[in-house]
C-alpha positions, 0 to 999 in steps of 0.5 A: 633778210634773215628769217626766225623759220630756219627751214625758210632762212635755209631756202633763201639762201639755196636762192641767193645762190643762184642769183649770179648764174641768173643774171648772166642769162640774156634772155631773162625778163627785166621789167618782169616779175620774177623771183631773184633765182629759181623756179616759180610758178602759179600766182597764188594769195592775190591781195591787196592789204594797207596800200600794197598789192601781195602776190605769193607764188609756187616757187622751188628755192632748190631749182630751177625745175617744179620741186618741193613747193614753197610760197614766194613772196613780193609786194607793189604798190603800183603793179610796175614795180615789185619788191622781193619779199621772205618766203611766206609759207614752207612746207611743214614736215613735221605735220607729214606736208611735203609741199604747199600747193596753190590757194588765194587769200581772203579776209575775215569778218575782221579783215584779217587776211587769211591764207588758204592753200592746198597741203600736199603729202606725197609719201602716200602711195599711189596718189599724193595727199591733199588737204585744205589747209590755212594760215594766218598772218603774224604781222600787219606787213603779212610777212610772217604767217602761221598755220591754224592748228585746227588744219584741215578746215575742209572736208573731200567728199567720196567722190571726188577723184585722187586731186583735190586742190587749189581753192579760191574764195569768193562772196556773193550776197553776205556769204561767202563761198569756195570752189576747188580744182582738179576733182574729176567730178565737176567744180565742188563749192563749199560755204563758210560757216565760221566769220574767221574762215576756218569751218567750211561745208561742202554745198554741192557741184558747181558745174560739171568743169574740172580743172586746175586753179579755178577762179570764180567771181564776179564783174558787174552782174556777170560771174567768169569762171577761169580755168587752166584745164592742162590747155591754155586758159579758158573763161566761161563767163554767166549767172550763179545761184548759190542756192541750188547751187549752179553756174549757167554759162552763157558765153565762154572761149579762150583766154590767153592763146599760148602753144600746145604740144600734140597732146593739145597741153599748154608748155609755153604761154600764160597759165594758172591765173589769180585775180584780186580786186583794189581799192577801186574795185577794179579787177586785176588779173595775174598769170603764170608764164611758162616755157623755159628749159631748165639749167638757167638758175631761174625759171618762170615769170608773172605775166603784166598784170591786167585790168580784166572787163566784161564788154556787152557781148559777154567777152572778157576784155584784157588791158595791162594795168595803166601803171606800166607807163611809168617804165616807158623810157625812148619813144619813137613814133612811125607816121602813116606808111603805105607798106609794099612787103617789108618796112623795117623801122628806121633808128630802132633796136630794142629787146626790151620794148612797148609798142602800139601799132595800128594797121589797115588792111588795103589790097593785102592779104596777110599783113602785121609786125615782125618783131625781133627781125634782123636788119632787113626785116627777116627771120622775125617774129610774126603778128600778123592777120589773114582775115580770118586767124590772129598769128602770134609767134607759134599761135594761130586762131580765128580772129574776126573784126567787130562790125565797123571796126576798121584796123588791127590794133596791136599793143605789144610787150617784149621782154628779152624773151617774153613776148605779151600781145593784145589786140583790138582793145585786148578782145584777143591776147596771146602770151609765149615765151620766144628767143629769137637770136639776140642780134636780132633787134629789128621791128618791122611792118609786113603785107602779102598780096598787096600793100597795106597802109600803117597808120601809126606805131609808138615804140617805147624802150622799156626800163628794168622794174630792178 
């Protein structure tokens, strides 16, 4: 599809390019969603406009490494499958901006959509540039888009550190506000004073929280902030006054456990969310997935998409959108099975597959799936539970059953090299990034110390979103 911007036509095509060495990799995910060849990351201008759902995200056309950032772009209508879309935002040169950082979309009091990003200059020295800027559509499939030429619409307060970037909008009460990551100082807010969101006033510090793609909004009558703090993501989830302005946190922890290198940085997991809310008024969580090395034409995917709830203990509840059903393909079903050590499930060799297990613990100690095992159950991948911590694949951390919950309830998605688990009705979820060897297939149910009894286990193959 050809472009009237001649930078993005020029992008399009560095992508194009890249393509035929992507798809030779058999470890790059099929169902999915990722752009046709380079590098993206952070989900950013979650919408959902006319029946489709819109995500624009950091994509480098050039590489498959983080580079000059551009605004990718796909639509759905149902959350499983995705359309490729042109590149919607470029940075624009000309006005000194080097790169289009992340931001979200809101509407207007007309509707309109309006997109509302970080614009990045780094030829200052010895810290980059950052301004708020904004763009507005320039037809109703949001295709096209347009900067205001009244850029910046938000004014950096003097104490805020060098970044000063990724902001998310929300409303509360008629009016509508927005916080900022990575100031050093805390989580500023600002307030729009123009229906077209175009004049905003800086309203004061949030809360003491400093961080990367913040994402603050409400579910029921509890507000969660989302914060991806260089660690894996962590919500915070309590009470706002928009007046004072504060944000009183009452419960918070981690969202999504991925690996840390020893510095305790997430490199291989789920990263810099986004959320929207549909026509139901239903809250759907986005997310970046990291953790490959660059050289293979493509790096990067979007994590399932994810209804997000608060349940009555004030924990963020995480389930994949119902929609991803309809890639179900072969089904087989495990009938209860008292397992003593390994049992390796018969017919089945997948690397593209659903799976929904539940396991009672009996006499043992330690008990689970190995996933992407060989033919006799070895040298897989572990999900498994002690009692105490939760072991996904690289990822350990404590895990305790509600009271009269009786089982570990596994629902689990692998895709070549994507691997999603949610657990217990997603109270636990960890997201990474593994590559067992590719003739490795297997799934198998595992106990230590005594055998443990597997209730049941559905495992569909899955069929590509392409």
């Amino acid at each position: 599809m050809s472009h009237p911007n001649a930078q993005i036509e020029k992008a399009m095509q560095s992508v194009q390019e890249a393509v035929p060495q992507a798809e030779q990799d058999p470890f790059r995910p099929v169902f999915h969603f990722r752009p046709p060849a380079r590098w993206m990351n952070d989900p950013n201008g979650t919408l959902f406009h006319n029946g489709y759902y819109h995500v624009f995200y950091q994509h480098n056309p050039f590489g498959d490494t983080h580079g000059p950032m551009y605004w990718g772009h796909t639509r759905s209508k149902d959350l499983a499958h995705w359309e490729h879309l042109p590149i919607g935002l470029c940075p624009s040169h000309d006005q000194g901006e080097t790169d289009c950082y992340s931001g979200c979309a809101w509407k207007n009091a007309d509707g309109t959509p309006v997109l509302i990003y970080t614009k990045v200059d780094k030829s200052t020295k010895p810290y980059p540039d950052f301004e708020q800027w904004a763009a507005l559509p320039q037809d109703d499939d949001l295709i096209h888009w347009k900067k205001h030429p009244q850029n910046p619409i938000m004014e950096k307060q003097p104490d805020f550190g060098a970044s000063w970037r990724d902001p998310f909008v929300f409303a509360e009460n008629e009016r509508t506000f927005a916080v900022v990551g990575a100031c050093d100082v805390g989580t500023p807010l600002y307030e729009a004073t123009s229906p077209d969101l175009l004049e905003w006033a800086y309203r004061g510090l949030m809360s003491d929280i400093s961080t990367e793609c913040p994402n603050f909004f409400k579910i029921n009558e509890k507000y969660i902030l989302l914060s991806s703090p260089y660690r894996p993501v962590e919500y915070h989830i309590g009470t706002f006054d928009a007046n004072i302005p504060s944000f009183t946190i009452q419960s918070e922890g981690v969202l999504d456990y991925g690996d840390v290198n020893e510095k305790g940085r997430i490199t291989n997991g789920f990263y810099a969310s986004n959320i929207c809310f549909n026509e139901r008024n239903q809250c759907i969580l986005f997310g970046w997935v990291r953790g490959w090395e660059g050289g293979r034409g493509w790096n990067g995917c979007l994590a399932l998409p994810r209804l997000l709830t608060i349940d009555p203990q004030n924990r963020p509840r995480q389930i994949p959108v119902p929609a991803l059903r309809e890639l179900r393909d072969q089904r087989t079903h495990i009938a209860e099975t008292e397992v003593t050590q390994t049992h390796v499930f018969p017919n089945l060799q997948s690397d593209t597959f659903e799976l929904l297990a539940v396991i009672e613990p009996n006499a043992a100690t330690k008990y689970g799936l190995s996933i992407r095992c060989d033919q006799n159950g070895q040298n897989g991948i572990p999900i498994t539970y002690d009692g105490t911590n939760l072991t996904i694949a690289n990822v350990s951390f404590p895990f305790a059953f509600d009271p009269g919950e009786p089982a570990l309830f596994l629902h689990i998605f692998h895709d070549k090299s994507v691997l999603e688990v949610f657990a217990n009705g997603g109270r636990a979820v960890s997201t990474q990034v593994v590559m067992p060897p590719l003739e490795n297939q297997h799934i198998a149910a595992i106990s230590e110390g005594g055998s443990a009894l597997l209730k049941s286990a559905d495992i569909w193959t899955l069929k590509s979103i392409w």
